[in-house]
N, C-alpha and C positions, 0 to 999 in steps of 0.2 A: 854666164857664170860657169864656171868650170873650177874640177876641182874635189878634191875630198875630204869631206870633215863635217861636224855635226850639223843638223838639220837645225834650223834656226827659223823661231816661229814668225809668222810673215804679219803685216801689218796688219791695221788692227787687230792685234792679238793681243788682249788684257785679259784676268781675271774675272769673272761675272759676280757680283755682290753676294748672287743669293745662291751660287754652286757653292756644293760643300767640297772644302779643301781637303787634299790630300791625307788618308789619316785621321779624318775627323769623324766621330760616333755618326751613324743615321738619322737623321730627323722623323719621330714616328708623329704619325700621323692618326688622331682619334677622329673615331666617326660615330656621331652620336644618333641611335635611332628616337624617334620623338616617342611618346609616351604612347601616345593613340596607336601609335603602330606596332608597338609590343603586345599591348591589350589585342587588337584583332590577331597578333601570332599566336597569344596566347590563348585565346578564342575558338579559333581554327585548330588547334593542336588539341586542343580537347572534345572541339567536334568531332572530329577525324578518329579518338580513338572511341569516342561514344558511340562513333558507327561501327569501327569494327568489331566492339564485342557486342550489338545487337547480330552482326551479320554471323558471327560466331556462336550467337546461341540459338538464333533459327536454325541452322544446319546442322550444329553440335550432333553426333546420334544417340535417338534414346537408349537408353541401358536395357539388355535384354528382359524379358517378360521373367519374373518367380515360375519355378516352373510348378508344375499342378500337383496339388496333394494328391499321394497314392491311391488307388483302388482301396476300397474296404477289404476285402478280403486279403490284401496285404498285410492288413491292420492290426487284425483279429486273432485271436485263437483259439479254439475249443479244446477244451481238455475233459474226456469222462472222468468224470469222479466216483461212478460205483454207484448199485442198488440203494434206491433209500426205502427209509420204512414203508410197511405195504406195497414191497414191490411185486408181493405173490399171491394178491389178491386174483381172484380169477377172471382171466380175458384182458388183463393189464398188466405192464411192465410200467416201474415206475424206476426212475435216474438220475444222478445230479449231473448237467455239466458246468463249468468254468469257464466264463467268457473272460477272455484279457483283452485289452488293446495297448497299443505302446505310445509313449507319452506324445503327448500335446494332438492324439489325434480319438476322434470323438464315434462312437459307432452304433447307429441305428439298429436292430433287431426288429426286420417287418415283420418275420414270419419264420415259424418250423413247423415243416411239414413231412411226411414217409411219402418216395417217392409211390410206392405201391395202394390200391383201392382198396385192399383187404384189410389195409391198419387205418386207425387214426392218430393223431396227436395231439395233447394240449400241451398247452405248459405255465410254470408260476413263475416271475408273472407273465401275464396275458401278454403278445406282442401286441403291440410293438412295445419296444424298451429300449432304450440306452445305456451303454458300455461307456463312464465317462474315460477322459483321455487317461493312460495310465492307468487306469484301476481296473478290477476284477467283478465277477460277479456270476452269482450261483444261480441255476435257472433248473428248475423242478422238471423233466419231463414224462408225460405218461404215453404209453404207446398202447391203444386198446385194438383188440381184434375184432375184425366186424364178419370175415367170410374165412373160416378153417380150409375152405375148399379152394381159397384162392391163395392163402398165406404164400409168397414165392420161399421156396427152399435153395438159393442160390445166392451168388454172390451181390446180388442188388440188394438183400437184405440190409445190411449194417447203413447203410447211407441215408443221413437226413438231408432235407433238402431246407437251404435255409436262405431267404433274402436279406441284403445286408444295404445300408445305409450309410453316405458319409457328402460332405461337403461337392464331392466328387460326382458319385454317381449310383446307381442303384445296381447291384448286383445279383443272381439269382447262381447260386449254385448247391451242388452237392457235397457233404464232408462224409468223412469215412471218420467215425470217432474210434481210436484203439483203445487198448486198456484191460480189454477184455467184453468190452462193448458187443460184441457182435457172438461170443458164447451166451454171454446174459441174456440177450434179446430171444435168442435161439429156445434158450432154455425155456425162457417164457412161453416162446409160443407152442412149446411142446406140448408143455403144464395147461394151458391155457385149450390147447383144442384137442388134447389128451391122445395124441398120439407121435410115436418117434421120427425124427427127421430124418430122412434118406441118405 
């Protein structure tokens, strides 16, 4: 054959029944999954994510610690409130102080004591006592003299020596009360062992 001009389909060449013609919409094709086999999809998909949030809350990190209630002496405050009655009886100084503490935190009072051997101290009431949280409270203290020859005439004078209590820990130290605390004291002990300070 020889020759130019259309391509012309060779034999057996028909039609096939079940090819889609020219132009004709796609034949879609459903595919059904059985029932049983959705149930284990759905099975598995919720195994799967029941493991990941166990594996998520074992390793999740804990949330930092509270951190620790302050020192007591943080807490606290002393404030001299002035001579009370009978404070010039002889060989004793008697004084109000003010205990505060600031809110929601609670304050032991083990102990007031003069750091020096020449004094003593009580006080009303008896320690130990509590300062509840936020509130106040008035504490009677007497200072007696026990040795005029040891009395310190120096700046160690004015400071009690007070231990202090809280959820925390136990604290021991010294306050300097102002106010005028430390002429009053002075005064006392002049009165008291009859003679003038240096």
């Amino acid at each position: 054959m020889s020759g130019i001009g259309p391509v012309e389909a060779g034999e057996d060449t028909y039609p096939h029944p079940e090819a889609p013609l020219a132009g004709a919409a796609p034949v879609r094709v459903r595919l059904t999954v059985p029932a049983r086999h959705r149930r284990k999809a759905a099975l598995g998909a919720a195994a799967t994510l029941t493991a990941g949030v166990c594996v998520y809350a074992l390793n999740a990190p804990e949330p930092p610690p509270a951190p620790p209630p302050p020192w007591p002496s943080q807490v606290v405050g002393f404030h001299y409130a002035g001579a009370s009655a009978g404070a010039g009886r002889a060989g004793a100084f008697t004084f109000t102080v003010t205990l505060t503490t600031e809110p929601g935190r609670r304050v032991t009072i083990d102990a007031i004591t003069q750091p020096s051997a020449a004094l003593a101290v009580s006080t009303r009431p008896s320690a130990p006592f509590t300062v509840e949280p936020g509130g106040s409270r008035e504490v009677r203290v007497t200072v007696y003299v026990l040795d005029c020859g040891e009395v310190p005439r120096n700046a160690g004078l004015p400071f009690l020596d007070v231990t202090l209590r809280n959820e925390r820990a136990v604290q021991k130290q010294s306050r300097i009360l102002g106010g005028g605390y430390p002429e009053d004291l002075g005064a006392a002990i002049e009165k008291a062992c009859d003679r003038p300070a240096p």
